[in-house]
ZAMARGU-4260 file (C-alpha; in steps of 0.2 Angstrom, whole numbers, plus 5000, padded with zeros to 4 digits):
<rodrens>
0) 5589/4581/5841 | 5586/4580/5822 | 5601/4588/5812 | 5594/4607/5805 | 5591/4604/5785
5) 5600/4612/5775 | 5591/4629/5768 | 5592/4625/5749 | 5581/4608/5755 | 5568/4615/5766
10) 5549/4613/5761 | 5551/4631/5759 | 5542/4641/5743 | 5533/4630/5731 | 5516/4617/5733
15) 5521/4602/5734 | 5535/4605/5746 | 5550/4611/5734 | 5560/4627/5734 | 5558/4638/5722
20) 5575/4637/5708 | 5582/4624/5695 | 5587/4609/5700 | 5606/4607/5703 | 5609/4593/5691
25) 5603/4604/5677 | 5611/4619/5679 | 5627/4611/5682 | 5625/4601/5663 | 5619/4619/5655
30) 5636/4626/5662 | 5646/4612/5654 | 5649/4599/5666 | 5644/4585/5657 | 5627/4576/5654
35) 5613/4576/5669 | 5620/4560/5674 | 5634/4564/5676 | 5632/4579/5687 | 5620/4569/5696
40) 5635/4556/5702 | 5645/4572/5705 | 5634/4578/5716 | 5630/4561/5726 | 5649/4561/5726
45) 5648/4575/5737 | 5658/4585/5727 | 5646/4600/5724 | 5644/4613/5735 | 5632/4627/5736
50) 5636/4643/5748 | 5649/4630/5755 | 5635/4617/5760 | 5639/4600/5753 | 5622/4597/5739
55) 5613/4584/5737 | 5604/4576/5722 | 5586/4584/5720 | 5591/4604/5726 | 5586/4617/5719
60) 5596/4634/5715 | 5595/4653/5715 | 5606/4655/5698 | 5605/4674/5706 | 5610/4671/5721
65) 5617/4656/5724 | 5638/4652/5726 | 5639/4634/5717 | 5656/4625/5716 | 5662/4608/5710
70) 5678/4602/5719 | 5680/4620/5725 | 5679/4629/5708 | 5667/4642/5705 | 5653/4635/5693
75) 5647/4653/5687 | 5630/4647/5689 | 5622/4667/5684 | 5615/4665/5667 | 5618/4685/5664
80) 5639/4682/5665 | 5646/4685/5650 | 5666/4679/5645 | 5671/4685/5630 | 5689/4681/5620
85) 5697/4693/5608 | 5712/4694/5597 | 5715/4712/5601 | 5724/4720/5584 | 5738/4732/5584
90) 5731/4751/5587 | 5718/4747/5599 | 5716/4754/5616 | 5711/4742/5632 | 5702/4756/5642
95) 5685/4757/5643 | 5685/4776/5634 | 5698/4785/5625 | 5698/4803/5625 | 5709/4804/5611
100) 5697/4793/5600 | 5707/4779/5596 | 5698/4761/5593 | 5694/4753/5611 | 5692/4734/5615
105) 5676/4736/5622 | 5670/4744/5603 | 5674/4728/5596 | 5663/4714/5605 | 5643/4717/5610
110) 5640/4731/5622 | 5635/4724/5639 | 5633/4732/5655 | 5649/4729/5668 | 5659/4722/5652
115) 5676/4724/5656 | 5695/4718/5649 | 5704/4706/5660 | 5720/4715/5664 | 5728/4728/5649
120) 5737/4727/5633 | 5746/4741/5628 | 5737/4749/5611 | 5754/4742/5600 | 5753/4724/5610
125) 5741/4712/5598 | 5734/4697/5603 | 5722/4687/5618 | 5713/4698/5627 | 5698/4691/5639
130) 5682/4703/5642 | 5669/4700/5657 | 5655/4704/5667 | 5664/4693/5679 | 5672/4703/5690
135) 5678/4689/5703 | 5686/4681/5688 | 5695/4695/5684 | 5703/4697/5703 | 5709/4680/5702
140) 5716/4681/5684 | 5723/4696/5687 | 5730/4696/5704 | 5749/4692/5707 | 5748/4679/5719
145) 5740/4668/5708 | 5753/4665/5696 | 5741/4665/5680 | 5753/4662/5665 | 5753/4673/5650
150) 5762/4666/5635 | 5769/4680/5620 | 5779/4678/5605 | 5791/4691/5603 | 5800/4698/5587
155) 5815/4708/5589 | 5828/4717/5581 | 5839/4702/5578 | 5844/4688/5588 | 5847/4686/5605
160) 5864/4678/5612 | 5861/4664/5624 | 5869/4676/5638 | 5852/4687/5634 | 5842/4672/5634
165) 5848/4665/5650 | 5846/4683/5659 | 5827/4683/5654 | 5826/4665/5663 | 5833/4670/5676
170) 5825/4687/5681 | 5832/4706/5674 | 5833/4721/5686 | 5819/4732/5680 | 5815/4753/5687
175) 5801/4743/5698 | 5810/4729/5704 | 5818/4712/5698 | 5808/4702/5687 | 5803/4683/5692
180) 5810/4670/5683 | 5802/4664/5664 | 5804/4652/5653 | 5812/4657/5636 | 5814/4649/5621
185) 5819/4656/5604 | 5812/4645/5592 | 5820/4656/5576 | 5831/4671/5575 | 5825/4685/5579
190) 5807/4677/5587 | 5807/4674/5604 | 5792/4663/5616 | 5792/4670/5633 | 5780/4664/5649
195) 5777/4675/5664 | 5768/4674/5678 | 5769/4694/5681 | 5756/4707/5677 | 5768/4722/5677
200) 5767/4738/5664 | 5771/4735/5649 | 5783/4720/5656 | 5789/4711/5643 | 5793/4725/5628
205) 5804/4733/5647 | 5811/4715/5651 | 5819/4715/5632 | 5824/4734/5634 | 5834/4727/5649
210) 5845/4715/5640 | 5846/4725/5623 | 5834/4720/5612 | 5821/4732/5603 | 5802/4724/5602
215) 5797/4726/5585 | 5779/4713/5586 | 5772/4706/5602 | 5758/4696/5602 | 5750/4688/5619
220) 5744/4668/5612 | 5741/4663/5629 | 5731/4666/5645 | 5732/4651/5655 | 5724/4636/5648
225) 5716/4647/5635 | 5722/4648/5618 | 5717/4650/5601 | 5725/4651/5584 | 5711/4654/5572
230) 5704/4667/5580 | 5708/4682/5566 | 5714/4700/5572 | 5699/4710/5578 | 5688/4694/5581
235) 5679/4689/5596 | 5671/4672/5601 | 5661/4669/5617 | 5672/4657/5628 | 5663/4641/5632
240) 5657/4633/5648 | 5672/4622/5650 | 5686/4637/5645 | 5680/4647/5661 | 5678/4631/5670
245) 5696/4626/5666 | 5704/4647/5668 | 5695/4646/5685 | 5705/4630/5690 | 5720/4639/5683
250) 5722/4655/5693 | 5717/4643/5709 | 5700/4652/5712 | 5692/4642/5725 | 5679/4651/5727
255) 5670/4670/5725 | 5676/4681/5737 | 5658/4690/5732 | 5643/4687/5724 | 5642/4693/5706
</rodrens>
């Protein structure tokens, strides 16, 4: 019995034999994988999948349709996705409308349709905020079990003792449970770096409140891998092909739980 062909190779749609679609190799370079070459020998490695069917070199794609990953990470192959990074400024809301008027994230980047922030920072928090039509990415970002870190600088009332530092480390008691451990440093007095791992309410301002400290700035400068410094209050920047490659790895997204 001769093995059934996989369906992304059958003599299926066009003359000549070929399906319809771009060919693999291409669309893998266009989405920042390297140069054809390249994504040719990653493909003959056998480490490109499409809708979990090992690919081989000369397929062709749906970029509508299609599920394409390369070592188990969701290439985002859809040419309409859209990823956007922001430096959210102080005063801004992080809900799609505000019925009291206030500035909203959204009215700071292009208008597109299913455009939404990953996650929240409350309207005093400033800093990273990430904005997609990509709503698999935003499950996996967001989701607790993943573990996606998000790094803040912190400026408080005045120092904290080392007794306060270690009881951040280490997990404070909050109204909706106790905290998981983070990693804490304070680099001045009065300024304080602190990774979680958690997606709670308003965490990290209630985390200081626990051990006595008053916020006075936040600012989110992390969100996994991604990171930028020269990105200006209320600036926004499209996030590139190897930032959403390396975010996906990040939050251990292995593959879309639905096609976007």
């Amino acid at each position: 019995m001769v093995d059934e062909v996989p369906w992304f190779l059958e003599d299926a749609d066009e003359p000549g034999g070929e399906r319809q679609g771009e060919r693999l190799q291409k669309v893998l370079a266009q989405r920042g994988w390297g140069s054809r070459r390249t994504c040719e020998i990653l493909i003959s490695e056998g480490r490109v999948t499409v809708n979990d069917v090992v690919a081989e070199l000369g397929c062709r794609v749906d970029v509508d349709d299609d599920v394409v990953c390369v070592d188990g990470v969701p290439v985002g192959i859809k040419p309409d996705l859209v990823y956007y990074l922001l430096n959210k400024p102080d005063g801004v809301v992080t809900t799609a409308s505000d019925p009291q008027g206030r500035p909203t994230a959204l009215s700071l980047v292009p208008e597109c349709p299913g455009l939404h922030a990953v996650g929240r920072l409350d309207m005093a928090t400033e800093g990273l905020l990430l904005l997609t039509t990509d709503g698999n990415l935003t499950h996996a970002v967001t989701h607790p079990s993943k573990g996606v870190e998000k790094e803040y600088l912190v400026q408080v009332d005045n120092s904290l003792s080392s007794g306060a530092l270690r009881a951040l480390r280490d997990g404070v008691e909050l109204d909706d449970g106790m905290t998981a451990p983070a990693r804490v440093s304070q680099p001045e007095p009065g300024v304080v770096r602190i990774v979680i791992h958690e997606g709670r309410n308003r965490q990290v301002r209630r985390m200081f409140d626990a051990v006595g400290h008053r916020v006075q700035r936040l600012i989110r400068i992390r969100i996994g891998p991604i990171r930028d410094n020269k990105l200006a209050p209320g600036d926004w920047r499209k996030m590139s092909s190897s930032e959403v490659i390396e975010l996906s790895k990040a939050c251990g997204l292995e593959r879309y739980a639905q096609r976007p």
